[in-house]
C-alpha positions as CSV (number, residue, x, y, z in Angstrom):
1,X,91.5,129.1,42.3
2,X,94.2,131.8,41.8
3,X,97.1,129.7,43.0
4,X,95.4,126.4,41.0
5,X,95.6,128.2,37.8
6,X,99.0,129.7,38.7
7,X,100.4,126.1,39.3
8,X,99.3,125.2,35.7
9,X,100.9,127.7,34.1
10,X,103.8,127.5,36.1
11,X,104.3,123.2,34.8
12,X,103.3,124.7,30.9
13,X,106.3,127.2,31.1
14,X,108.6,124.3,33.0
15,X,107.5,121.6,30.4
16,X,107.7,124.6,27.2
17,X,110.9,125.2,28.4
18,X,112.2,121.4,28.2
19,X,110.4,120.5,25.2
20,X,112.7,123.7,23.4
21,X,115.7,122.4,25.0
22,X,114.7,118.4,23.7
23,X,113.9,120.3,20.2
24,X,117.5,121.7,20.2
25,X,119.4,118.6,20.4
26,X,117.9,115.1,22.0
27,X,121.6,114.2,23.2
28,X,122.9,110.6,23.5
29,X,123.8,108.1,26.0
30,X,125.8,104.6,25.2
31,X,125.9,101.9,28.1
32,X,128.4,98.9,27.0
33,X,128.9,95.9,29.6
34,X,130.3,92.9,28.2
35,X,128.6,91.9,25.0
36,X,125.8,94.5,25.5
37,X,125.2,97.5,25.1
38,X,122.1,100.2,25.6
39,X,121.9,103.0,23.7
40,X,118.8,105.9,24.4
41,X,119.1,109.5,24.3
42,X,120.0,111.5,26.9
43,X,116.4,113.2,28.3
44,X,115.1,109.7,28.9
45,X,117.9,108.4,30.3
46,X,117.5,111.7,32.9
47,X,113.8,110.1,32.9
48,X,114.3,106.3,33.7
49,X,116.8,108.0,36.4
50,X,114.4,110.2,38.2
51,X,112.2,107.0,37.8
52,X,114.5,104.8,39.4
53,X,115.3,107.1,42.8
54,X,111.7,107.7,42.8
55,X,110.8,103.9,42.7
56,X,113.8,103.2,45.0
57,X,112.8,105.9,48.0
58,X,109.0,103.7,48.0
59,X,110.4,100.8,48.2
60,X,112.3,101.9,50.9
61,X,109.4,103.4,52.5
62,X,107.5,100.1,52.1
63,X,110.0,98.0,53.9
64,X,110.4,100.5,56.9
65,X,106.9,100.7,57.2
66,X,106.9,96.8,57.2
67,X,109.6,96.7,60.0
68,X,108.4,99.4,62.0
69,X,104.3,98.0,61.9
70,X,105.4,95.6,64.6
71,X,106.8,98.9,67.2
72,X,103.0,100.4,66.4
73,X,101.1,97.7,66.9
74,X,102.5,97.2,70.3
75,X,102.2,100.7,70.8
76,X,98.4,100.4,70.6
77,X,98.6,97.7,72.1
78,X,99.8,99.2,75.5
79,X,98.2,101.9,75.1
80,X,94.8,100.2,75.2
81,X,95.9,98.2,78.1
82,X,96.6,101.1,79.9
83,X,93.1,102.9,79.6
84,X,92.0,99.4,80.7
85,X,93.5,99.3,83.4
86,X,93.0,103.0,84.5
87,X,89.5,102.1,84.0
88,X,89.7,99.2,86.1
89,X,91.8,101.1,89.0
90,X,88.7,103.7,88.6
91,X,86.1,100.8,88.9
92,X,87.8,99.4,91.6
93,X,88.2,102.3,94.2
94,X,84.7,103.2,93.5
95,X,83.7,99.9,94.8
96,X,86.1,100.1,97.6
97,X,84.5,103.4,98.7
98,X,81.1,101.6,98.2
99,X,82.5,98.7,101.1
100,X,81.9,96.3,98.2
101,X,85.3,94.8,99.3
102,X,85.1,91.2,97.4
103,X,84.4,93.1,94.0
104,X,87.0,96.3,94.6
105,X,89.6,93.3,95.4
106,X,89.3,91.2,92.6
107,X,89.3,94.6,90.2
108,X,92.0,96.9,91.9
109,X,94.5,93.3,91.5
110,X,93.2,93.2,87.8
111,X,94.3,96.7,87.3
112,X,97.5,96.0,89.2
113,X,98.3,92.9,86.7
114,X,97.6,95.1,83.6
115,X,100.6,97.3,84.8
116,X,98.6,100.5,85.7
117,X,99.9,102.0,88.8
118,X,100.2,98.6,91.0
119,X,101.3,100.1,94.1
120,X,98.4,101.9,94.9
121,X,96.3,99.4,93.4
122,X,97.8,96.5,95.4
123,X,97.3,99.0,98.6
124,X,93.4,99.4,97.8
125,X,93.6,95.6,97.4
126,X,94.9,95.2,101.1
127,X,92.4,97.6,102.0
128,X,89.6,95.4,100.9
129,X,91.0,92.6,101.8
130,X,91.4,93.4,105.5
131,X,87.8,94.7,105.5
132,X,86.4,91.6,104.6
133,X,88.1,90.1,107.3
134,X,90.7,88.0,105.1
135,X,94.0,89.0,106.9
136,X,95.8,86.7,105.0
137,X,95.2,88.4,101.7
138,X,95.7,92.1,103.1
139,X,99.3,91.4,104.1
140,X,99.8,88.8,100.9
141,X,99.0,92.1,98.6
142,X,100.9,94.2,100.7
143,X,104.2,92.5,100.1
144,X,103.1,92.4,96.7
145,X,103.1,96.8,96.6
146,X,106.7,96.6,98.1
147,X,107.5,94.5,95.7
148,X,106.1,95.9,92.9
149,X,107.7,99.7,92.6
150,X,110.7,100.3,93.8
151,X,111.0,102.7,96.5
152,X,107.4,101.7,97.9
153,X,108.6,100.5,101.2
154,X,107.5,103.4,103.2
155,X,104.3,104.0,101.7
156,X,103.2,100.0,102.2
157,X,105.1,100.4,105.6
158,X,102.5,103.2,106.6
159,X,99.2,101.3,105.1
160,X,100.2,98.3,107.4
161,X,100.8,100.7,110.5
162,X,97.0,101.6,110.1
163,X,95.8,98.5,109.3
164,X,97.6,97.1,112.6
165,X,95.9,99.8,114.1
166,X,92.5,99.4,113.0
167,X,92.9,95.6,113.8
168,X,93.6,96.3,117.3
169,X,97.4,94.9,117.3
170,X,98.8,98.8,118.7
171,X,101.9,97.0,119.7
172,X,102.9,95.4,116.2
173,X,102.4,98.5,114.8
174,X,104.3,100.6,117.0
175,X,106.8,97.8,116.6
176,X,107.0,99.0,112.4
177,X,106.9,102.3,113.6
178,X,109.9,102.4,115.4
179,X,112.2,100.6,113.2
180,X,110.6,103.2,110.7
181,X,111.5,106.1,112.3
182,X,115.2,104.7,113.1
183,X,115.4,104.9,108.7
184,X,113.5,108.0,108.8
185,X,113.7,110.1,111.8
186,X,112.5,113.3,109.9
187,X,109.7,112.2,108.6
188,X,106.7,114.0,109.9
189,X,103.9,112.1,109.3
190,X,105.5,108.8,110.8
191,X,105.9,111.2,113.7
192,X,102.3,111.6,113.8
193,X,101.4,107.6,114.0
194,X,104.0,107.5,116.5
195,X,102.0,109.9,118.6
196,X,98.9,108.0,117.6
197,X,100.2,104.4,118.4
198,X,101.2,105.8,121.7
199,X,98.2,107.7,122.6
200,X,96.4,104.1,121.5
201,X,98.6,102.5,123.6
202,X,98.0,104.9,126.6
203,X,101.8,105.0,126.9
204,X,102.2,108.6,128.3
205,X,105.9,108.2,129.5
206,X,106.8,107.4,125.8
207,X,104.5,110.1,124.9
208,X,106.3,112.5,126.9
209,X,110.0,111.7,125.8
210,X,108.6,112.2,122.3
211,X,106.9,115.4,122.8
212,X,110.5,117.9,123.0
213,X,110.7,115.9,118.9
214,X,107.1,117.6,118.4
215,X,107.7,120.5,119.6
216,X,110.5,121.6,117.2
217,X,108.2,120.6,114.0
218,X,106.2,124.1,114.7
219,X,103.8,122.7,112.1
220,X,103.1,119.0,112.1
221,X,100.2,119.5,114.9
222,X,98.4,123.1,115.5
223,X,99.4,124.5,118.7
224,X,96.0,124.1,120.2
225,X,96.0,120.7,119.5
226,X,99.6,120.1,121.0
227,X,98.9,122.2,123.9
228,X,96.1,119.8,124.8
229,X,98.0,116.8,124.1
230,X,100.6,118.0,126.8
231,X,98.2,118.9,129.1
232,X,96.5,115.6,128.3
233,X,100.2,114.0,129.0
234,X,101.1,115.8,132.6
235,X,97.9,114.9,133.9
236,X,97.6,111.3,132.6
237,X,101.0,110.9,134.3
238,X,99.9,112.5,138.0
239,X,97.3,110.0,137.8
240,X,99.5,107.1,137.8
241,X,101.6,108.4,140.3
242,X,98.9,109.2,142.4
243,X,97.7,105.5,142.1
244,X,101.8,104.6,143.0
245,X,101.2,104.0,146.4
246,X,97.9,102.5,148.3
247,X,98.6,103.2,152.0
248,X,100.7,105.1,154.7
249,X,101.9,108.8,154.8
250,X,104.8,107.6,153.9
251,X,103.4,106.6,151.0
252,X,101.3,109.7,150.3
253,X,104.2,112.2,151.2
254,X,106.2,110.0,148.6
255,X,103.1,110.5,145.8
256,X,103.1,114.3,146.2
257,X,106.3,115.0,145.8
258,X,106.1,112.5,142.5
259,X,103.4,114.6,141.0
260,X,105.4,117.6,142.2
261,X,108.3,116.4,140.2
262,X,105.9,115.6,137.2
263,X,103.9,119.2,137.5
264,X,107.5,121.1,137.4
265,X,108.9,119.3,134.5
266,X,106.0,120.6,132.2
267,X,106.5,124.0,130.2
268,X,105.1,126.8,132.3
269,X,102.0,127.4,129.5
270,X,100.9,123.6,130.6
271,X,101.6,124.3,134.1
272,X,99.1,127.1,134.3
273,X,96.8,125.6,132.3
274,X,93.5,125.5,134.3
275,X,92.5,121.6,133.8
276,X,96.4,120.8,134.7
277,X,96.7,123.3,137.6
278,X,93.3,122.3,138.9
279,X,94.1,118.3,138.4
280,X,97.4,119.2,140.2
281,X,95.7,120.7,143.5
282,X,93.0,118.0,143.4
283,X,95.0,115.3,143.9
284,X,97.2,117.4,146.6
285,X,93.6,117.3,148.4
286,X,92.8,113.9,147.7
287,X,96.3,113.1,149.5
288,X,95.6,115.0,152.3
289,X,97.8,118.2,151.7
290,X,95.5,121.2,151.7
291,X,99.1,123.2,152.7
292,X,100.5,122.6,149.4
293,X,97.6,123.2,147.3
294,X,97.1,125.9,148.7
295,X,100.6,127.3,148.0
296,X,100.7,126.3,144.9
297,X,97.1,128.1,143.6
298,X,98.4,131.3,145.6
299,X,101.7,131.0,143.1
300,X,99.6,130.3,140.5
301,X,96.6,132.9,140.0
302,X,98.5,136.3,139.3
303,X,99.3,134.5,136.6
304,X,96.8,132.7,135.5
305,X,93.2,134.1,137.0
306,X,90.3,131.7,136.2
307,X,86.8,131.4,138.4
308,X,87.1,127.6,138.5
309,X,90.9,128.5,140.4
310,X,89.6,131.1,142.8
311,X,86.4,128.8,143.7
312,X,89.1,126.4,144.5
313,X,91.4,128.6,146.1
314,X,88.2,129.4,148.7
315,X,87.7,126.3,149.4
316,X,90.7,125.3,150.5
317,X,91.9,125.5,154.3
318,X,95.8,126.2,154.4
319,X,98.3,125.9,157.2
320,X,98.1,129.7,158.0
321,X,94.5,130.8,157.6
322,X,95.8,134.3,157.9
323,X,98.0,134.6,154.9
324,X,96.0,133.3,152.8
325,X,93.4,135.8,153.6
326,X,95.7,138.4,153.0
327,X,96.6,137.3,149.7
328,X,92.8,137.1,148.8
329,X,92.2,140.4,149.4
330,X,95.5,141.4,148.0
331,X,93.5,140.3,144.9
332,X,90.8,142.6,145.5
333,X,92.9,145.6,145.1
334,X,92.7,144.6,141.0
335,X,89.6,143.1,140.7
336,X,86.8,144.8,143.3
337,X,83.8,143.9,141.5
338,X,84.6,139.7,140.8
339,X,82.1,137.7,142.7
340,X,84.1,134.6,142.9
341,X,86.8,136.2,145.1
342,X,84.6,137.7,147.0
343,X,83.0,134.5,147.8
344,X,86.3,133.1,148.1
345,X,86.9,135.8,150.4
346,X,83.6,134.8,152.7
347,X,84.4,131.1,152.6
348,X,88.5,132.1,154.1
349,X,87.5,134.6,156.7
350,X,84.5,132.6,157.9
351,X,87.4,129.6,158.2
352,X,89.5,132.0,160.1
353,X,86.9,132.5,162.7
354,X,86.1,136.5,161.4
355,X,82.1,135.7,160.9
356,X,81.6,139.6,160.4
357,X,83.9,140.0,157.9
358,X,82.6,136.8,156.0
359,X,79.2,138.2,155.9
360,X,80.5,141.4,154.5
361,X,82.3,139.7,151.4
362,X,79.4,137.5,150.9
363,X,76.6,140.3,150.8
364,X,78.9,142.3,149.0
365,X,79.1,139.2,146.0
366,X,75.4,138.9,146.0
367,X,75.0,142.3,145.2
368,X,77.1,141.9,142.0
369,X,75.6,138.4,141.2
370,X,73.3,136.5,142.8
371,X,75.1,133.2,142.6
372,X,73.5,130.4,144.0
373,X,76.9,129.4,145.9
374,X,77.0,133.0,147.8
375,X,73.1,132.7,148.7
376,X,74.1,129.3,150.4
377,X,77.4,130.0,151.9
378,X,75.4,133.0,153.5
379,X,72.8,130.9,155.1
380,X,75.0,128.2,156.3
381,X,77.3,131.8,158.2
382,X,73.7,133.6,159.3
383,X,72.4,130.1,160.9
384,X,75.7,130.2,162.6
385,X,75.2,133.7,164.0
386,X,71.8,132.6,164.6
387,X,70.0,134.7,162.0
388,X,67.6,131.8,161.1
389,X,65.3,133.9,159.6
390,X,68.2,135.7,157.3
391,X,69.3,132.5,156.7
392,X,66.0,130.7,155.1
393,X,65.5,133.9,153.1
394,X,69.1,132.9,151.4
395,X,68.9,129.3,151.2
396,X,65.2,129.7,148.8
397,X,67.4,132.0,147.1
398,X,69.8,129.3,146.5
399,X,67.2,127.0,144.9
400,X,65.1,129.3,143.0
């Protein structure tokens, strides 16, 4: 109110003050063009002035508002299209994630025509498309995302790699794939649907010549889940060379030393890997070479002591009976109290024709831990020694 009556006073003094200068002398102005002339004095002329640069600035106004309505109508006019089509993309991948595939198609390539984000509404589209079983359709909008942003190759490149996938056709996509990574041999997660295409594939050799690549990208798979994918690798690739060759020794000398050659090329952490090492000496048995398995555990368990190894180890009849008991024991000297060696122990020295002994190492385990393995290896050595009433006592043990 304050300032209100402060701005009133403030135009009485302004127009007071013109009024007294008007009172003091009107002044006079004298246009002449021609045969005419305009005569007025001087304060209105200063007033039809100010009038005309007043009149002339809204005109001016007017017209730029006329030229520029066009700019803002379009303006609105995009701008509604857009939240149309934003809504559309919306509708669209809710429908997709509902599998209502006919209705997300038709509305994620309404939302792509309206200009809102096509590439990833052209890649729903495929989506949809090949779900519904139209194959056609899912590559036709897939060229239509490359061609729609530029740039977009190697996103639609990796939608089709898992679309080939889920179709089944492993070999078209690792066909993409490769001339992918050629253009982009860094990229990590066209690394990963390498790995994938090949493990689809069950190509383990290609596996395997990718796997130093993987290796140096410390983080594109954790190392549990690359360990196992090596071990998965090296033991994939025994079994194919243990199915090499049908017949002959010839032919199973020639196998070993393949899977011996496969088994040393793997990093020492998937060497003594129990599932690889015990694979390894399995199929060593299987082609009739209990010498080298049995060289090859003895190698292995300082390193790498595991009860599924030492069973192994036990079970196994070397060339020297001898030194493998020694080694056995050896083992003891660490680990008095394990139950597995020491069964391992009784299985080797009954082998080696030392019955006493066996017995010795097998009571001794079924003190520790009644196991139902040392209860039965005990009444298959007592029935020998002709302890039958010894050995029926162990074998109920064994099946209680």
């Amino acid at each position: 109110m304050k300032k209100l009556v402060i701005l009133i006073a403030g135009f009485l003094l302004v127009g007071l003050f013109f009024g007294y200068l008007v009172s003091l002398d009107s002044g006079y102005v004298l246009f002449s063009w021609a045969n005419y002339t305009l005569e007025t004095s001087f304060w209105f002329f200063n007033i039809m002035l100010a009038a005309f640069f007043i009149s002339a600035y809204l005109v001016l106004r007017f017209v730029l508002l006329l030229i520029g309505s066009d700019w803002r109508i379009n303006e609105w006019r995009k701008q509604k299209r857009s939240i149309r089509g934003q809504r559309q993309t919306t509708r669209g991948f809710l429908s997709l994630a509902q599998g209502q595939w006919r209705t997300a198609e038709r509305q994620l390539t309404q939302a792509a025509a309206l200009g809102d984000n096509p590439l990833i509404n052209y890649l729903g589209a495929a989506r949809a498309a090949y779900e519904k079983g139209d194959m056609d359709k899912s590559d036709h909008w897939l060229k239509e995302a490359a061609h729609s942003t530029k740039g977009a190759e190697l996103a639609v490149a990796i939608t089709q790699i898992q679309l080939l996938i889920s179709r089944g056709q492993t070999e078209q996509a690792l066909a993409v794939v490769l001339r992918l990574r050629k253009q982009h041999p860094k990229h990590k997660h066209l690394l990963k649907m390498h790995i994938k295409v090949l493990r689809e594939l069950e190509d383990w050799v290609g596996l395997k010549d990718l796997l130093p690549t993987v290796r140096k990208l410390a983080k594109l798979i954790p190392q549990d889940k690359l360990k196992e994918l090596e071990e998965k690798v090296v033991i994939q690739l025994m079994q194919r060379a243990a199915k090499s060759h049908t017949s002959g020794s010839s032919a199973t000398a020639g196998q070993a030393e393949l899977i011996k050659e496969i088994y040393n090329d793997a990093p020492r952490s998937v060497r003594l890997s129990v599932d690889v090492l015990s694979y390894y000496v399995d199929l060593l048995l299987l082609l009739k070479q209990p010498g080298k398995a049995e060289q090859v555990l003895r190698t292995a368990l300082p390193s790498v002591w595991h009860d599924k190894l030492i069973d192994l180890y036990g079970r196994i009849q070397g060339d020297d009976q001898d030194r493998q008991l020694l080694f056995a024991e050896q083992q003891l000297q660490e680990r008095t109290n394990d139950p597995m060696l020491l069964l391992a122990l009784g299985r080797i020295a009954n082998r080696a024709g030392n019955e006493e002994k066996a017995q010795e190492y097998l009571e001794a385990a079924s003190r520790i831990k009644a196991l139902p393995e040392v209860h039965t290896e005990l009444g298959y050595l007592l029935t020998k020694r002709g302890s039958f009433e010894g050995a029926c006592e162990h074998f109920n043990k064994a099946l209680a």
